[in-house]
Every structure is written in structure tokens, then in C-alpha cells.
N, C-alpha and C positions, 0 to 999 in steps of 0.2 A: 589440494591444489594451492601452490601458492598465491597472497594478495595480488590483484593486478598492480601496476606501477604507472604511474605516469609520471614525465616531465613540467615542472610548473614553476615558473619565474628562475630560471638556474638552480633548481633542486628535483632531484629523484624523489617522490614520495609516495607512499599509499594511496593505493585511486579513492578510497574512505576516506583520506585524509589529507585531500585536496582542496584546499576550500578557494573558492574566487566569490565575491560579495554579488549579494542581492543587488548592490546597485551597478553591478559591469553595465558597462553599454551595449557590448557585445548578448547580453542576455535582456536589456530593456528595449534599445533600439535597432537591432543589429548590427551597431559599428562595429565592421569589424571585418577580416580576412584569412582566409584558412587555404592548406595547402591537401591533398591525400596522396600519398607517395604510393607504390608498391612496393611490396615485400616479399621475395622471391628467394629461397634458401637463405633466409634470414639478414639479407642482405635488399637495402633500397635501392629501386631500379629510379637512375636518373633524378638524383636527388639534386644535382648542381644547376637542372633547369627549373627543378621545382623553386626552389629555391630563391632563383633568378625571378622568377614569376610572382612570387610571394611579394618580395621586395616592390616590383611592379604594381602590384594589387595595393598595397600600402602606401608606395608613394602617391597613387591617384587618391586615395581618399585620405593623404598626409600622416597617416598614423608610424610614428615610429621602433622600428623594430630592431633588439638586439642585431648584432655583429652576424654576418651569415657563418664566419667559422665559427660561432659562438652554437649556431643551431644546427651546425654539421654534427658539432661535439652533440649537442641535444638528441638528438637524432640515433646517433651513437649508442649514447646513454643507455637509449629506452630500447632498442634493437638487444642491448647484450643485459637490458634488468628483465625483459618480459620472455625474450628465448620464441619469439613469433619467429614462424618457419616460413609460412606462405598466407600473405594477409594486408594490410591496408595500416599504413601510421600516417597521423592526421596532423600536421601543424595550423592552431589555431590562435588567430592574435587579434584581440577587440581593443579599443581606445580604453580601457581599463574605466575603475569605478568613477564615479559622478552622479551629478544629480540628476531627476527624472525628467529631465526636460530634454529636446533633443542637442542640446548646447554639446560641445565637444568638453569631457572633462578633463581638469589642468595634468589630473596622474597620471603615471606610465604607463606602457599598455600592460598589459595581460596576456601572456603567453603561454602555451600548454603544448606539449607534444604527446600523441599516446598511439598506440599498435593494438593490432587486434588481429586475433586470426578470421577468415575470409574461405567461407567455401566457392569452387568456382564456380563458374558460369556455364550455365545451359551451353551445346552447341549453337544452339541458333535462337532469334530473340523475336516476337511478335511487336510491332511497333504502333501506336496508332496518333493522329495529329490533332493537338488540342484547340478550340477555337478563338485561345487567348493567345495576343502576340508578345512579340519582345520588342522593346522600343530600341532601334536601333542610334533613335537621337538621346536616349535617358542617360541621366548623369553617370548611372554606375555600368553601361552597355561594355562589355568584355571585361570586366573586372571580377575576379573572384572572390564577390565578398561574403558572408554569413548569412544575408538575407535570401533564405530559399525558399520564405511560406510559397510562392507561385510555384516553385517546384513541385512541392509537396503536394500543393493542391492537384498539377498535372497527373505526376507518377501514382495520385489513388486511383485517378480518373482510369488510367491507363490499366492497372489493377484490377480493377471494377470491370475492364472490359477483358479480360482474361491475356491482357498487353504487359509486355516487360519493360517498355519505357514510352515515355510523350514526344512528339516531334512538334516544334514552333515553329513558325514563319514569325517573320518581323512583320512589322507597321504597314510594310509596302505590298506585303502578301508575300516577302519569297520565302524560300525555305531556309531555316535557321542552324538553331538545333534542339539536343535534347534537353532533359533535366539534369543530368548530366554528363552529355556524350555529343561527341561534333556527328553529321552522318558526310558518308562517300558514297555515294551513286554510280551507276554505268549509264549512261543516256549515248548512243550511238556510237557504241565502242569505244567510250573516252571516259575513263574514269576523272569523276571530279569533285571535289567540297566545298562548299560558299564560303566566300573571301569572309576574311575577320569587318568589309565595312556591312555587313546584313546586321553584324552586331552579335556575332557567337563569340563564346570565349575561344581563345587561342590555346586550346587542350595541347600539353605537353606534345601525346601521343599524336593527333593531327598533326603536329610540326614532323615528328619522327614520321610517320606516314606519309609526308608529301615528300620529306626527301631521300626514302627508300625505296617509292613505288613510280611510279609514270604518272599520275595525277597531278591535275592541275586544279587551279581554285577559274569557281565561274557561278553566277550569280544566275539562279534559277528559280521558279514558281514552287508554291509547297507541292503544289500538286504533281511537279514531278518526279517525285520519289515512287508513287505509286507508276508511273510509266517506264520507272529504270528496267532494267534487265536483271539488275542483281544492285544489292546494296549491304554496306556496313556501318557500323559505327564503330567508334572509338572511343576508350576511355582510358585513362590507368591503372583500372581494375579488368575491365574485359579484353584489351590490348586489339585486337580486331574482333567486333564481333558478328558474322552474317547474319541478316535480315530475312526474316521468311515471312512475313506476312506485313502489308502494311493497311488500316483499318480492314481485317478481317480477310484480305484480296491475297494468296500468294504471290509472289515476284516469280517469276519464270524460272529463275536459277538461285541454289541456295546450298552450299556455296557457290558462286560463279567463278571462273577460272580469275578474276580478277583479283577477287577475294581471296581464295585460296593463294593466288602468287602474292599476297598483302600479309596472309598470315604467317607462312614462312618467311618469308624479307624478314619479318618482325621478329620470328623465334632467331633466328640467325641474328640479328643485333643483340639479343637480348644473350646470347649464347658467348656474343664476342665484347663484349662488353657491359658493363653495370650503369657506367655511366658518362652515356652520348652524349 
């Protein structure tokens, strides 16, 4: 098998022979913002919002990032060096090297793009809700930056309980989302997902999701996800994915016809275009 490849500062190079410094910020402090595309017949689904989002993510925490036609070509690159068929390519950009202080450092960022292939996902995912919130007032609330230790902490928790992902509520007690996945509920025949002010990030997929399906956004308790009728999440590796259990409780329907008309809408986007 040949070397893996990645993209790193405007070069193709050996994933061995990649080097970014012990002092990035992005590996001392987290500064930093990353993107994860899909990769579907070797081709990035929706790379022009990802894109778009990145830029967003960057501009909030000021860090500046090559040209976007500069990381379409990046993108490009690494899609026709590694021949990934159905998988996941990650654009990642920290404040580049510096000293160990949390000080911004004066260098350019640091940039990486790399693919990978990606087995799929279970039909349906076990969920359960962790008792750490998300500060929907914190500096970095809907920004997708590199700092995931609270993730990580969740998703073992999750793990540990024989669950495929953690569900958050914010500060206030509502329902958030995941580690990383927005969730969609049914609560009285109305499908719906908590506005971006609870403080969830604005997932690509959520955006394509609200405006393919009848859902709306509406601010609700954690607790009532366990009261939906049927529920999903969203990401841009699972693209809809139903909810069959929330802490250890079945949800009544799994898929529920809500879900299922979410899944198709989505295969049909995804069929009629690369990128919405």
C-alpha cells in the first residue's frame, strides 16, 4: 500500500514526512480550527459551505487562513494523491508555532488537509446525556475550534455506557447538542432542532436539514428528547442518523416516518448535487 499523503502549508507530502513543531499552538493550546468534509465516490460533499464555515471559525478567533480557492485546490490535491473513495478529509488550521505561553504567536498559521477512509455507520445510534453543559455565553460557543478535550471526555462516557454519542444541554438546562452531531426531535408531530442561540454549532448538515425537511428550530429542555416520538442526529459523516435509545429508554419509533422522509430528502440532495 502506498504512503499516506497529506496536504501541509501548499505541499503534498508524506504523512511521515510531515512535520508541524512541538511549539504549534494548535497542539499546546488549542488555537486553532478545523473543518471535516465528506467523501463520497471520491468526491467532497459540500465543500463550499464547509469552507465558508471554516473562514467563520477563524475569523472569530482572528487566525488567518490561506485563500479559500487556494484550499479548494488543497482539497483537490489530497482527494486525487490518496484515491479515498468513501471517508472523511479534515481541514485543520491552528495559529501556527509560538511560545508556551497562551500569547497569540506572530507566525502564520499552520495548515493541513488529509482523507481517510471511513466505515459507515450503524443503522441506528444509542444516545445518552452527559451532566456537563455547554456555556452557551463562552467565548468560543458555536465555533468549531480544535479544543475537543470535553468531547472526548463525553463520547468515552458515552462509550462506557454501551452509547454511540453524548447529548449536552447548555447552562440554562436546554437541549444542546452532541460531541459532534446537532440532534432533531419529534415532540407533537413537529419536527424541530435548538436555534444556534442554546449555543450548538451550526453543522453544515443541520443547515441542509432544515431546508429540505419541515422542521423548524425551537428551544426545548434536555429532557425532552427522551419524550420525543422519534429522534435524529446529524452530522457530515452520518448525514441523518435515527436515534433508538436515549439513556438506555427506547424512543417509540426508530426510524420514525419523520426520519425516514429526512433520510431520503438527503440521499436525493446528495444524488442531485455535490455541492448545495
Amino acid at each position: 500500500m502506498d504512503e499516506p499523503v497529506v496536504w501541509l502549508n501548499g505541499e503534498i507530502v508524506p504523512e511521515s514526512a510531515a512535520c508541524v513543531s512541538v511549539r504549534d499552538h494548535g497542539l499546546l493550546v488549542g488555537d486553532g480550527v478545523f473543518e471535516s468534509v465528506r467523501i463520497t465516490a471520491g468526491q467532497a460533499f459540500a465543500v463550499g459551505r464547509h469552507l465558508a464555515r471554516l473562514a467563520r471559525s477563524a475569523g472569530a478567533l482572528g487566525l488567518e487562513l490561506p485563500p479559500a480557492g487556494d484550499l479548494r485546490e488543497a482539497v483537490g490535491a489530497v482527494l486525487a494523491a490518496t484515491g479515498v473513495v468513501e471517508g472523511r478529509l479534515r481541514i485543520t488550521a491552528t495559529s501556527g508555532p509560538g511560545g508556551f505561553s497562551s500569547a497569540r504567536p506572530p507566525a502564520g498559521a499552520t495548515v493541513v488537509v488529509a482523507a481517510e477512509e471511513a466505515p459507515p455507520w450503524s443503522p441506528h445510534v444509542a444516545v445518552i446525556t452527559v451532566p456537563w453543559p455547554r456555556n452557551e455565553r463562552g467565548a468560543t460557543a458555536g465555533i468549531k475550534t480544535i479544543s475537543y478535550a470535553e468531547n472526548v471526555l463525553a463520547l468515552q462516557r458515552a462509550h462506557a455506557a454501551g452509547a454511540g454519542e453524548a447529548i449536552f444541554a447548555n447552562t440554562r438546562g436546554e437541549l444542546c447538542e452532541g460531541t459532534g452531531t446537532n440532534v432533531f426531535l419529534v415532540l407533537d408531530d413537529q419536527l424541530l432542532t435548538p436555534p444556534l442561540s442554546v449555543g450548538c454549532l451550526a453543522g453544515v448538515t443541520r443547515d441542509l436539514a432544515l431546508e429540505i425537511t419541515e422542521a423548524t428550530t425551537e428551544t426545548v429542555p434536555l429532557g425532552a428528547l427522551a419524550e420525543a416520538s422519534e429522534a435524529f442526529l446529524t452530522s457530515t459523516t452520518r448525514n441523518v442518523h435515527p436515534i433508538s435509545t436515549v439513556d438506555g429508554v427506547p424512543l417509540p419509533s426508530c426510524p420514525g416516518p419523520a426520519t425516514a422522509g429526512a433520510q431520503r430528502a438527503f440521499a436525493a440532495l446528495m444524488d442531485e448535487t455535490l455541492d448545495p
